[in-house]
ZAMARGU-4260 file (C-alpha; in steps of 0.2 Angstrom, whole numbers, plus 5000, padded with zeros to 4 digits):
<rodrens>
0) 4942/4957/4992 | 4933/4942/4987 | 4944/4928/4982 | 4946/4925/4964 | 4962/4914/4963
5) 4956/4897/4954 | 4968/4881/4964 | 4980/4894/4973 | 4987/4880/4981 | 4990/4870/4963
10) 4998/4886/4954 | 5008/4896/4968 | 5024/4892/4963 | 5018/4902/4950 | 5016/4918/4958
15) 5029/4930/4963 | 5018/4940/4978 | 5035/4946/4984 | 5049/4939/4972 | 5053/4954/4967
20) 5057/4964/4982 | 5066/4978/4971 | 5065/4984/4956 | 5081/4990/4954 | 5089/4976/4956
25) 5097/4964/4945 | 5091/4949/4951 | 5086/4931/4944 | 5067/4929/4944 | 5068/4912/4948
30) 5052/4908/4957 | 5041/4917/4941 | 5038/4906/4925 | 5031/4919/4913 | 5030/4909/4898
35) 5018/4896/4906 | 5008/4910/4916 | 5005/4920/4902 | 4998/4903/4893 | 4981/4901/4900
40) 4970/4914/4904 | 4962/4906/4918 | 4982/4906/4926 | 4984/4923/4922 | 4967/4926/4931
45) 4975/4918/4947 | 4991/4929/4945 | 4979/4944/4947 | 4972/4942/4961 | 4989/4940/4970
50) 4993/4957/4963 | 4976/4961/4971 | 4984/4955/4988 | 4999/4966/4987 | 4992/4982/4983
55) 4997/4996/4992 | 5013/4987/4994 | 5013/4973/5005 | 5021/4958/5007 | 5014/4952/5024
60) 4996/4949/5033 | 4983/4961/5029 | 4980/4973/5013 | 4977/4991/5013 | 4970/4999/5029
65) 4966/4982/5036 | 4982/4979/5048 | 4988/4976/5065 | 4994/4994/5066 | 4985/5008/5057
70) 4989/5022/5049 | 4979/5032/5062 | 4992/5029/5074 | 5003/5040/5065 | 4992/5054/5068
75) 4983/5064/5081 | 4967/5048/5082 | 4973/5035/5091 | 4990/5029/5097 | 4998/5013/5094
80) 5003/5005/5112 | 5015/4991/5105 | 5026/4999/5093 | 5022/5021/5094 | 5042/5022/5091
85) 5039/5015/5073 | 5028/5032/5068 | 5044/5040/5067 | 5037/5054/5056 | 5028/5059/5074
90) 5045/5059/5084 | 5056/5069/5073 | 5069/5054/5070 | 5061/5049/5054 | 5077/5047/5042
95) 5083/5036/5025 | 5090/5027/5039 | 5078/5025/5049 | 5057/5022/5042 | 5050/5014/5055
100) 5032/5011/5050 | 5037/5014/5032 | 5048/4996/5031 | 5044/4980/5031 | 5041/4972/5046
105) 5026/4965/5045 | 5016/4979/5054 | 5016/4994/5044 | 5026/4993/5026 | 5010/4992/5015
110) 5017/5011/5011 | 5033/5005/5006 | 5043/5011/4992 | 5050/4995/4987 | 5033/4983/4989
115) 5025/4997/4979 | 5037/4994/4964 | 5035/4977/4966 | 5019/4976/4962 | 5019/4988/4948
120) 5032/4973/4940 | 5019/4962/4944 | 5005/4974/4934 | 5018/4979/4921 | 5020/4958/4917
125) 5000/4956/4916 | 4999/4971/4904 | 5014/4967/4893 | 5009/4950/4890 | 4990/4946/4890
130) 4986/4952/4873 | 4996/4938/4868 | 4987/4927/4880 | 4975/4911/4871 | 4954/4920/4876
135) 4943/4906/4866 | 4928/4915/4870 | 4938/4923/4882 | 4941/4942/4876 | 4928/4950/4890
140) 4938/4942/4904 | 4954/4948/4894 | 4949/4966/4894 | 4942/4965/4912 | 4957/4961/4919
145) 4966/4975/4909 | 4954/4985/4918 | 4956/4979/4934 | 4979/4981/4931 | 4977/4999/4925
150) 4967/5001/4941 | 4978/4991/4955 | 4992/5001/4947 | 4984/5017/4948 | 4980/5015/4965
155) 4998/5010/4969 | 5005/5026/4960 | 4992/5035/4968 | 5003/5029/4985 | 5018/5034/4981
160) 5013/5049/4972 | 5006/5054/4990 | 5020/5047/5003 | 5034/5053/4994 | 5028/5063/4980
165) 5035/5063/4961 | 5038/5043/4958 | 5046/5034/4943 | 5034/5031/4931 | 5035/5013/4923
170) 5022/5008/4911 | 5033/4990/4906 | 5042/4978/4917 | 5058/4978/4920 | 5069/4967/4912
175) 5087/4957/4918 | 5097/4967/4907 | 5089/4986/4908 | 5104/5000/4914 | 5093/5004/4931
180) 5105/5018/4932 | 5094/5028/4919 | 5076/5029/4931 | 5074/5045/4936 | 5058/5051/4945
185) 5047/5060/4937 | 5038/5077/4945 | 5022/5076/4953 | 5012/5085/4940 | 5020/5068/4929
190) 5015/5058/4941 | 4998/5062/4942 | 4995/5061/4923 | 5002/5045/4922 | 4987/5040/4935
195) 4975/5047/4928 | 4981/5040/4912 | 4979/5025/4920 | 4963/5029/4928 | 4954/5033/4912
200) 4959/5016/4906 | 4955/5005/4922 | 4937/5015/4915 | 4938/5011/4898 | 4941/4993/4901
205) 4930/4988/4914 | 4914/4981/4911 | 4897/4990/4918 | 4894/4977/4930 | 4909/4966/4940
210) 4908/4954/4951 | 4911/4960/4971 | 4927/4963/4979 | 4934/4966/4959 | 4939/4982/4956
215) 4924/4991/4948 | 4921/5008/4937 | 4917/5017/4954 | 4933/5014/4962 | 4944/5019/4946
220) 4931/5037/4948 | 4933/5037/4968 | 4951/5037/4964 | 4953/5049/4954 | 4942/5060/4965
225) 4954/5056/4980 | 4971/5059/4972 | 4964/5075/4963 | 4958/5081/4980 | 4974/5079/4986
230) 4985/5085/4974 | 4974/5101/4974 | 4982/5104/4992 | 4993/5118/5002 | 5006/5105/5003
235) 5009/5101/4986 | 5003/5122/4978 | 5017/5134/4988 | 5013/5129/5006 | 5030/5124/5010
240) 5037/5140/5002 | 5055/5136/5003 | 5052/5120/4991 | 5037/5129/4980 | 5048/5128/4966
245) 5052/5109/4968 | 5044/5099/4955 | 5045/5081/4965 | 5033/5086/4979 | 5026/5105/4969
250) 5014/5109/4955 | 5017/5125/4947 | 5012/5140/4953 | 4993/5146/4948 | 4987/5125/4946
255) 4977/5125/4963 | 4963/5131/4956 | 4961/5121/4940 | 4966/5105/4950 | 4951/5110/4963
260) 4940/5111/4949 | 4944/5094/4941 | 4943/5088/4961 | 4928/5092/4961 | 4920/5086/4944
265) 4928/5070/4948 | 4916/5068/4965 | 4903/5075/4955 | 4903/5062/4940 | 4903/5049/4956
270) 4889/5056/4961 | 4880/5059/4947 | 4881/5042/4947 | 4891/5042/4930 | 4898/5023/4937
275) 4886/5017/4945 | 4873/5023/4958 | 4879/5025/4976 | 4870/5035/4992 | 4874/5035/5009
280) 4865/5021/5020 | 4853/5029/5032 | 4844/5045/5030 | 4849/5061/5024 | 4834/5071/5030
285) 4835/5084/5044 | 4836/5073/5061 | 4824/5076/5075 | 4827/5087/5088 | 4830/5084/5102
290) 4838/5065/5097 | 4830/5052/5109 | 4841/5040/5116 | 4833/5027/5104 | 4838/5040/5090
295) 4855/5040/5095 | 4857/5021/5096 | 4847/5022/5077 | 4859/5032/5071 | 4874/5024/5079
300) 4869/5007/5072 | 4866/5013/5056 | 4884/5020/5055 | 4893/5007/5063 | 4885/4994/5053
305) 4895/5001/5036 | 4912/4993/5045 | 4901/4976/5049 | 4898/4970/5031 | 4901/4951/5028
310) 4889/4949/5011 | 4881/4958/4999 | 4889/4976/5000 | 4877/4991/5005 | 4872/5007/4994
315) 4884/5018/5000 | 4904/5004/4999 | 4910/5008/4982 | 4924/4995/4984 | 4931/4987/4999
320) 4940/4970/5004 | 4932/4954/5009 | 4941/4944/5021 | 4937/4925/5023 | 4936/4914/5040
325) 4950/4905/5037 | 4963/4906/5023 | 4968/4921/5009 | 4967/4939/5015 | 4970/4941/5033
330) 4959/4954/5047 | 4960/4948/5062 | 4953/4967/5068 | 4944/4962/5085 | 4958/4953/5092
335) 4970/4968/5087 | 4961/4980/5095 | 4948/4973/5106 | 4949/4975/5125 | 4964/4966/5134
340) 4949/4959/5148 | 4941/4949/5133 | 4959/4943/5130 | 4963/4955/5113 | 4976/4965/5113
345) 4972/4982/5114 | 4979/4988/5099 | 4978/5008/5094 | 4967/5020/5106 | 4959/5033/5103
350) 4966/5049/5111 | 4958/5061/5124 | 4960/5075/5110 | 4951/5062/5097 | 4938/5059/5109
355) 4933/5076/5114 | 4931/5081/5095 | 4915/5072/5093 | 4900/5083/5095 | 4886/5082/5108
360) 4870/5074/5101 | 4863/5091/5097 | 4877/5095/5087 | 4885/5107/5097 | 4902/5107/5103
365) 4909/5094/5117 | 4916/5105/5135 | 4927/5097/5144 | 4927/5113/5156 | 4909/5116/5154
370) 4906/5111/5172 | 4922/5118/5179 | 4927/5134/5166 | 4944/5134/5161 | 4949/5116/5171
375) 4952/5106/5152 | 4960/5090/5163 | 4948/5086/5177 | 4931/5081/5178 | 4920/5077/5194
380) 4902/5072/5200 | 4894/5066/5214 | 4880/5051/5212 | 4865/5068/5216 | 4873/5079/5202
385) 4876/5066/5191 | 4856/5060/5193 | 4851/5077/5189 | 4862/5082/5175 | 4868/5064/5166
390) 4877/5075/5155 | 4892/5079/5170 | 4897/5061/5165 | 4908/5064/5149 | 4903/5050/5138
395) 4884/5055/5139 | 4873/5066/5125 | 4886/5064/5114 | 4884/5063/5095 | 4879/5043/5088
400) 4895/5042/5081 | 4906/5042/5095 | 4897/5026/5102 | 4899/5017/5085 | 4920/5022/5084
405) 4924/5023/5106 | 4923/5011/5117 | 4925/5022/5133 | 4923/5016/5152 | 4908/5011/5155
410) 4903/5005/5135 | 4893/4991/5131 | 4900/4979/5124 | 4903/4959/5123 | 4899/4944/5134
415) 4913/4943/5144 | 4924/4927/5141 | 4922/4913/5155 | 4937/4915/5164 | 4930/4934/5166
420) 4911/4933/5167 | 4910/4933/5188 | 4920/4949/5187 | 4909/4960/5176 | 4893/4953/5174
425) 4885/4968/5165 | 4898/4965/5148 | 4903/4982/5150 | 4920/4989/5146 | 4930/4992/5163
430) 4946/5006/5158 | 4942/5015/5178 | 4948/5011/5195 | 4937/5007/5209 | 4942/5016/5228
435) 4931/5015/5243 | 4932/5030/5250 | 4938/5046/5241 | 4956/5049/5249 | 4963/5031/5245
440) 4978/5030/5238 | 4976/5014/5228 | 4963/5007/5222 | 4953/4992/5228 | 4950/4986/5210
445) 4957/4990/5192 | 4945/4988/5181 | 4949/4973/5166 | 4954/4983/5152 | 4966/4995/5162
450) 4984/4989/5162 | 4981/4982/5180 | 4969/4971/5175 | 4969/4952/5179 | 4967/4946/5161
455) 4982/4951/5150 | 4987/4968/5158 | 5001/4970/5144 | 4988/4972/5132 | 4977/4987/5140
460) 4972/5002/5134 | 4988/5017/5137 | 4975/5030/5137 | 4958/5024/5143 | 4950/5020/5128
465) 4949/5007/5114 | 4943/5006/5098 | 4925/5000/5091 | 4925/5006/5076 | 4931/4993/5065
470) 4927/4977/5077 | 4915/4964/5074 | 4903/4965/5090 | 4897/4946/5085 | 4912/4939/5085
475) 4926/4934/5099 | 4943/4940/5094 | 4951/4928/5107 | 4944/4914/5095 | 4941/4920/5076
480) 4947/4931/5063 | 4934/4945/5057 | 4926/4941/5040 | 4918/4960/5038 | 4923/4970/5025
485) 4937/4984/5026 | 4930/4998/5015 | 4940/5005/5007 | 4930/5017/4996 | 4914/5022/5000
490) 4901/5035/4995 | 4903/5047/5011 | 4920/5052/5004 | 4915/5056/4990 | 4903/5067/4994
495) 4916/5076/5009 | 4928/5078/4995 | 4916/5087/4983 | 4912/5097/4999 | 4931/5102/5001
500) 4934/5107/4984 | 4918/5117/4981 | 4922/5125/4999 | 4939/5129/4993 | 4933/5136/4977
505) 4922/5149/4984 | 4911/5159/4977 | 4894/5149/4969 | 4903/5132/4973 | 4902/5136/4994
510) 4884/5132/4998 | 4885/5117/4986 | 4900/5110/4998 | 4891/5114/5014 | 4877/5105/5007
515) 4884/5092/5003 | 4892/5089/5020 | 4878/5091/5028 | 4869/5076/5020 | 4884/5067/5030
520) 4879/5076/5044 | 4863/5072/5044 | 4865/5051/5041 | 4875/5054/5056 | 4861/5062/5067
525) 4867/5078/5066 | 4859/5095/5061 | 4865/5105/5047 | 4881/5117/5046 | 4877/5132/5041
530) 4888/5146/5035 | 4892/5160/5021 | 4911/5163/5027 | 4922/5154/5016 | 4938/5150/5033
535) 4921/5144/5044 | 4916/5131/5030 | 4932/5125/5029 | 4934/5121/5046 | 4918/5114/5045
540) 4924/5102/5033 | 4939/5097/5042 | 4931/5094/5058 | 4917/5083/5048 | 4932/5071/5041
545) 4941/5072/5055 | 4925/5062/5065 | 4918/5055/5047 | 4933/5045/5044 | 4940/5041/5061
550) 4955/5026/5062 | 4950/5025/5045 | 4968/5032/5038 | 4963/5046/5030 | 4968/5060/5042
555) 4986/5055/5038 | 4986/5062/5022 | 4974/5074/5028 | 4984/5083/5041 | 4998/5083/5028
560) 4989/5089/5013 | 4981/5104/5025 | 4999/5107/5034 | 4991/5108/5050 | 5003/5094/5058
565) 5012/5108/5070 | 4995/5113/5078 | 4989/5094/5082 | 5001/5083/5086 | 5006/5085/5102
570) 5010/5072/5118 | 4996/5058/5121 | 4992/5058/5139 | 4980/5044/5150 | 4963/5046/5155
575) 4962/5040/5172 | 4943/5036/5179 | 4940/5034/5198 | 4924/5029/5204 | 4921/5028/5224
580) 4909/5018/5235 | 4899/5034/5236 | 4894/5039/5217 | 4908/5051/5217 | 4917/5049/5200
585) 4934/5057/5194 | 4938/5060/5174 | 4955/5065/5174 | 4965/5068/5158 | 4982/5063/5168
590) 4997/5075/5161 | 5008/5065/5173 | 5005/5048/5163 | 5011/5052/5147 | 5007/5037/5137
595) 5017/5045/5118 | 5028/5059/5117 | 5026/5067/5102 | 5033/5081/5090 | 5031/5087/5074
600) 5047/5098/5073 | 5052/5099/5053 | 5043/5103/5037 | 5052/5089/5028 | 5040/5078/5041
605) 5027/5078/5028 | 5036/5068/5014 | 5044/5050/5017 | 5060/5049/5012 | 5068/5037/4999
610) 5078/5025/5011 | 5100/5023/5012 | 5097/5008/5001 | 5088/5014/4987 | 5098/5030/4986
615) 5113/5020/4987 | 5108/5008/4974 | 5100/5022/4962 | 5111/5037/4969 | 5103/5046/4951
620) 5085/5046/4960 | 5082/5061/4970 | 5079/5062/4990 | 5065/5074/4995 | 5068/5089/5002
625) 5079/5089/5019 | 5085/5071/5020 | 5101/5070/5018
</rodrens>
């Protein structure tokens, strides 16, 4: 998000960011002077953009999706190599007691019950007072950031509304003296009226055109879009049978169909451009075929380059947030991630099961066993059948999307830093090992981004990959924060979740879903889908997000809203590469390096538990199903 504090530095005693760590407690708001806040509109301005900041519910560095440790790695995507115990919802040990990525420590928490009420208070304050507030020519800026409170609290329910279901619905702030004893959440169908409510007015409010990185008449629709898609789902219509009847996590029987509907009118007003007009960036027409490498590349860039923005936002980013060099919001995304041998740290892989989900170029399906039938863990080639068939080498002739989101062995990639350069000359990423004859038992060198590296071997990939997607290729993690943008809304999710819904409504609605996906397809390089049968489309669908939005967070709430967790989380094992004096290459998918173990061994898994603390402190607040 853009800055829009005015003299942080003079009025930040003002600003409570995390002063109110909980809203049910009875505490002194000492560091908070409404009166003279809510005094000046230019001050209450300020105070808005720190609510801005802890949206999603955050009290640390980085907002939203733009953090050290990524939703993704709570999923089947990629694995988080420093801290994989705190995705407890993965391990089976995810209690009250015990949230692990869900708390506040810094690295996760921007889901946290707690933050998230915090920042309501902070909305509530805005919206209480600033009618009140002096506007001498004023009154548009006045109802702007109405607008833009209706929307950040929205977007905050909308969090809670899909981690832990039915929330408590406040539309005021809390006071000193206010008998907490009497909140009580509300179900989920309460839940989502009150943000769509809220919605409606973020809409309402907002002017038609708004500076960037300011919440914007697109994003309140995009919103609505997502949290109607989701709340259309199996997971929240009777798919967890034994709690269909449970209001905090359940909508009653016979409202899937009617929340599909409004799903999918809400995309459509998006794309009717009823806020604005947004497309996807690249081209929608059918892609040549076969794809040249210079295709492939074309393609690749054009996708990758959505993750690279540092100015003026593209046709396709609804809303996002803007990240400065130095100061305010925090991404510090290349050293996070980036490759240990360029001294980064490594931070969430991709997994072997990620990777082999991208298609080929020609957009058919990737074989591991294609060379070897029914052999899904080891690959070989010598150097002559590797030079007459390129595609024996598993990385090659796959699909432009895979070289914009993997950096795999082998990858291009950055110069190398100094202390590096005479070691890898070509800037290429290194996650193989090196024999000289095939027989050795150790190798003569590890490549510099495997965990035997020589630069920072603590940091190298667990499973053979890193991440690309999301890094900056012009700048030097080692050295300086990332400026580009995290988007968090863009125009391809609106179109996948108009895709979904129609799919799912069947009937006339299917063939406008497929097409619909398949202009997503085909920016990607990819050749349409193309289907009658209703189950096929919906696969279709979720395979297409699944690659579509990779490390991107949306398969957490995607593999919870489909119920699919059971079938694909399962343990993350290393890809181990061996390259030998003569050409002869091994890609093995090593079950005897397990990197994660994984399990997803309980329904109550897809819900987040309130924690010990809040229950304690508000023992009227009901727990979701199967926490004790």
């Amino acid at each position: 998000m853009k800055k829009i504090l005015l003299n942080i530095t003079a009025i930040g005693f003002l600003l409570i960011a995390g002063s109110c760590t909980d809203v049910l407690d009875k505490q002194a708001v000492d560091t908070f002077n409404e009166q003279l806040v809510f005094s000046d509109m230019n001050v209450v301005n300020a105070y808005l953009g720190k609510v801005y900041d802890r949206m999603g519910g955050d009290t640390n560095d980085g907002i939203l999706g733009g953090r050290e440790d990524l939703l993704s790695s709570g999923t089947d995507q990629t694995l988080c190599i420093h801290r994989p115990a705190n995705y407890v919802m993965l391990k089976g040990t995810m209690t009250p007691d015990n949230l692990g990525f869900f708390t506040n420590n810094g690295y996760g928490g921007y889901l946290r019950w707690n933050n998230l009420y915090a920042n309501i208070q902070n909305v509530n304050r805005i919206l209480a007072n600033i009618d009140a507030v002096p506007s001498v020519n004023q009154d548009a800026l006045k109802k702007q950031i109405k607008g833009e409170a209706y929307f950040i609290r929205a977007y905050d329910y909308t969090s809670l509304l899909e981690v832990y279901g039915g929330a408590v619905l406040k539309d005021k702030p809390y006071t000193l003296d206010e008998d907490f004893t009497t909140a009580k959440r509300s179900t989920i169908k309460e839940t989502l009226d009150f943000i769509l409510k809220d919605i409606q007015s973020a809409i309402d409010n907002l002017p038609a055109t708004i500076e960037q990185g300011r919440a914007n008449r697109a994003a309140a629709g995009a919103l609505k879009s997502r949290v109607l898609l989701f709340c259309a789902s199996k997971l929240t219509n009777g798919g967890w049978t034994e709690q269909a009847s449970n209001t905090l996590i359940s909508f009653p029987a016979g409202s899937q169909t009617a929340l599909l509907t409004q799903a999918r009118d809400a995309a459509k007003d998006v794309m009717d451009g009823k806020y604005g007009t947004f497309s996807l960036v690249g081209t929608i027409t059918d892609p040549p075929s076969p794809l040249t490498a210079a295709d492939v590349q074309k393609y690749s860039d054009t996708y990758g380059a959505i993750f690279n923005q540092k100015a003026a936002w593209n046709s396709e980013t609804i809303w996002g947030i803007q990240f400065p060099l130095s100061g305010g919001n925090v991404n510090n995304a290349n050293i996070w991630y980036g490759p240990n041998g360029y001294h980064n740290w490594g931070n969430n892989n991709p997994t072997e099961q990620a990777v082999r989900r991208f298609e080929m170029a020609d957009g058919s399906k990737f074989q591991w066993d294609k060379y070897n039938p029914g052999d899904m863990d080891v690959r070989t080639a010598t150097a002559a059948e590797l030079a007459a068939d390129p595609l024996r080498n598993p990385y090659n002739g796959r699909e432009p999307r895979f070289y914009a989101c993997v950096l795999y062995d082998g990858a291009p990639w950055q110069q190398r830093p100094s202390d590096a350069a005479g070691l890898e000359p070509e800037n290429k990423v290194q996650t193989g090992y090196y024999f000289h004859n095939v027989g050795d038992a150790t190798p003569w060198k590890s490549g510099l981004d495997t965990r035997q590296g020589l630069i920072e071997a603590w940091n190298g990939t667990k499973v053979g990959y890193y991440i690309k997607k999301l890094l900056d290729p012009t700048s030097a993690g080692q050295y300086f924060r990332n400026t580009n943008t995290w988007v968090e809304f863009r125009y391809a999710e609106i179109l996948m979740n108009y895709a979904e819904a129609c799919i799912e409504l069947g009937g006339a609605d299917l063939q406008k879903g497929i097409d619909a996906m398949n202009m997503v397809r085909n920016r990607a390089g990819l050749p349409d889908r193309v289907t009658t049968d209703q189950a096929t489309a919906r696969q279709y669908v979720r395979d297409e997000r699944n690659i579509e939005f990779f490390a991107e967070g949306h398969r957490f709430y995607d593999m919870r809203r489909w119920m699919i967790c059971e079938q694909v989380i399962e343990n993350v094992y290393a890809t181990r590469i061996e390259h030998y004096d003569n050409g002869y290459t091994v890609w093995k998918w090593n079950k005897a390096d397990k990197a994660d173990e994984r399990m997803f061994t309980d329904k109550k898994f897809y819900w987040v538990p309130l924690t010990r603390d809040e229950m304690n402190k508000a023992p009227q607040l009901q727990q979701n199903p199967g926490y004790n």
